[in-house]
C-alpha positions as CSV (number, residue, x, y, z in Angstrom):
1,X,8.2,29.2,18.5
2,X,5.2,31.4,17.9
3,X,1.6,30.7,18.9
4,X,0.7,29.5,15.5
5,X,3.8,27.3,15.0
6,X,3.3,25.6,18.0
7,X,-0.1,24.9,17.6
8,X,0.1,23.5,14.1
9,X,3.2,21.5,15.4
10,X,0.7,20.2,18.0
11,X,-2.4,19.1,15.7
12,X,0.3,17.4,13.3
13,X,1.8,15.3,15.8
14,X,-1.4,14.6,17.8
15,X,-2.7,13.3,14.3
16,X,1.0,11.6,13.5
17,X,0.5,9.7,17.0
18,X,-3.2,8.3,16.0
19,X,-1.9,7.1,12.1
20,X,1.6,5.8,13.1
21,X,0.8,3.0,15.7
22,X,-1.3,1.2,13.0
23,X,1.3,1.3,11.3
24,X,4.5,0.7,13.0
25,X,2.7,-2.3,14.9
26,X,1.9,-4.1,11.6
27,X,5.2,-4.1,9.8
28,X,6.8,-1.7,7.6
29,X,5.7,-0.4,4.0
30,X,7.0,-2.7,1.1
31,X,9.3,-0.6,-1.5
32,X,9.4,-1.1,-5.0
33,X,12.7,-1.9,-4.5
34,X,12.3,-4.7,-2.4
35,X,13.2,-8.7,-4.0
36,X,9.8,-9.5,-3.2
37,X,8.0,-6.2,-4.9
38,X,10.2,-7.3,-8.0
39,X,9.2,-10.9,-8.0
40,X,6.0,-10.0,-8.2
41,X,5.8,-6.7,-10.4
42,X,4.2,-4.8,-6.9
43,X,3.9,-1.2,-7.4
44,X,2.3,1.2,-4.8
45,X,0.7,3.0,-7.8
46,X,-0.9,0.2,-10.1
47,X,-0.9,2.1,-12.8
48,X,3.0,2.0,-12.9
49,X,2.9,-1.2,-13.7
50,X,4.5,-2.2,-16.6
51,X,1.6,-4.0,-18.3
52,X,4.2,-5.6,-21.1
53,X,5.8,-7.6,-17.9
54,X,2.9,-8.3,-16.3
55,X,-0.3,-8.7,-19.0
56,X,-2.0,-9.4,-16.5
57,X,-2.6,-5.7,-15.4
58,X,-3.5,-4.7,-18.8
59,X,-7.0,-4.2,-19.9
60,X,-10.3,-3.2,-19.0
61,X,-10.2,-6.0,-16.8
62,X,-6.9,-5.0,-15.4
63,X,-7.2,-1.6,-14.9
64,X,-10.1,-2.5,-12.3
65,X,-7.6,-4.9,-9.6
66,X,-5.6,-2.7,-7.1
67,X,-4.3,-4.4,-3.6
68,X,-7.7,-2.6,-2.0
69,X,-9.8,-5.2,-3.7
70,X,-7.5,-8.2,-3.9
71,X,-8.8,-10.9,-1.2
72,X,-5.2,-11.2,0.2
73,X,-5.4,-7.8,1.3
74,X,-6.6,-5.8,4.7
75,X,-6.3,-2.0,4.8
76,X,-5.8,-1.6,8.3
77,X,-4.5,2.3,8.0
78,X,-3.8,5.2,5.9
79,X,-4.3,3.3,2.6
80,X,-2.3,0.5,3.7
81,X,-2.4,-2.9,4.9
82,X,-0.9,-6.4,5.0
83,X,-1.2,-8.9,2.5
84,X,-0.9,-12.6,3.1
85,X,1.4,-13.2,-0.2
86,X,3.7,-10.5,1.4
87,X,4.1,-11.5,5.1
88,X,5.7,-8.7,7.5
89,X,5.5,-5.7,5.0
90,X,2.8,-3.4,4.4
91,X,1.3,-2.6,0.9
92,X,-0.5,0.4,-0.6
93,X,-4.4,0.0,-1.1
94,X,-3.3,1.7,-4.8
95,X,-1.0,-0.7,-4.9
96,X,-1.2,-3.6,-7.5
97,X,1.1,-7.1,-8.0
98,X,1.0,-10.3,-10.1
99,X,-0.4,-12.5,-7.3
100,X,-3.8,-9.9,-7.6
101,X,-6.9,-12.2,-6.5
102,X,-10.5,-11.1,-6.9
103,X,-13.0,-11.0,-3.5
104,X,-15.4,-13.7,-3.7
């Protein structure tokens, strides 16, 4: 491994090692795919919601509530964070879902 290599293997994992224990110790990142997403029409990207499902999202008013400024929600890392209508799973800040509550 040359000089280079090694060294931008070393920043990456040194940076890896302070992200990924927020993480790992909170739970791990809910999927689309997931039951639960599905339920509730989560989407990491809240603009791939599909606002004919979930009218809720549609709108001027709609287009302003992400996870990042629902009050269930607590970035804790990296863009994400747990939210208290999704216990044990993390969700993306960018995120939106049907459950979506504004901070009082």
């Amino acid at each position: 491994m040359s000089d280079i290599n090694r060294r931008t293997f070393i920043i990456a994992t040194s940076a890896a090692a302070l992200t990924l224990p927020h993480l790992a110790s909170a739970a791990e990142v809910l999927q689309s795919s997931d039951p639960i997403a599905i339920a509730l029409g989560y989407k990491a990207v809240a603009e791939d919601v599909d606002i004919s499902k979930f009218p809720k999202r549609a709108g001027v008013a709609g287009a302003e509530q992400f996870c990042s400024n629902c009050a269930l929600y607590k970035e804790t890392a990296a863009g994400y964070g747990p939210c208290t209508a999704i216990p044990g799973k993390l969700v993306a800040g960018a995120g939106w879902c049907n459950v979506w509550v504004p901070i009082s």
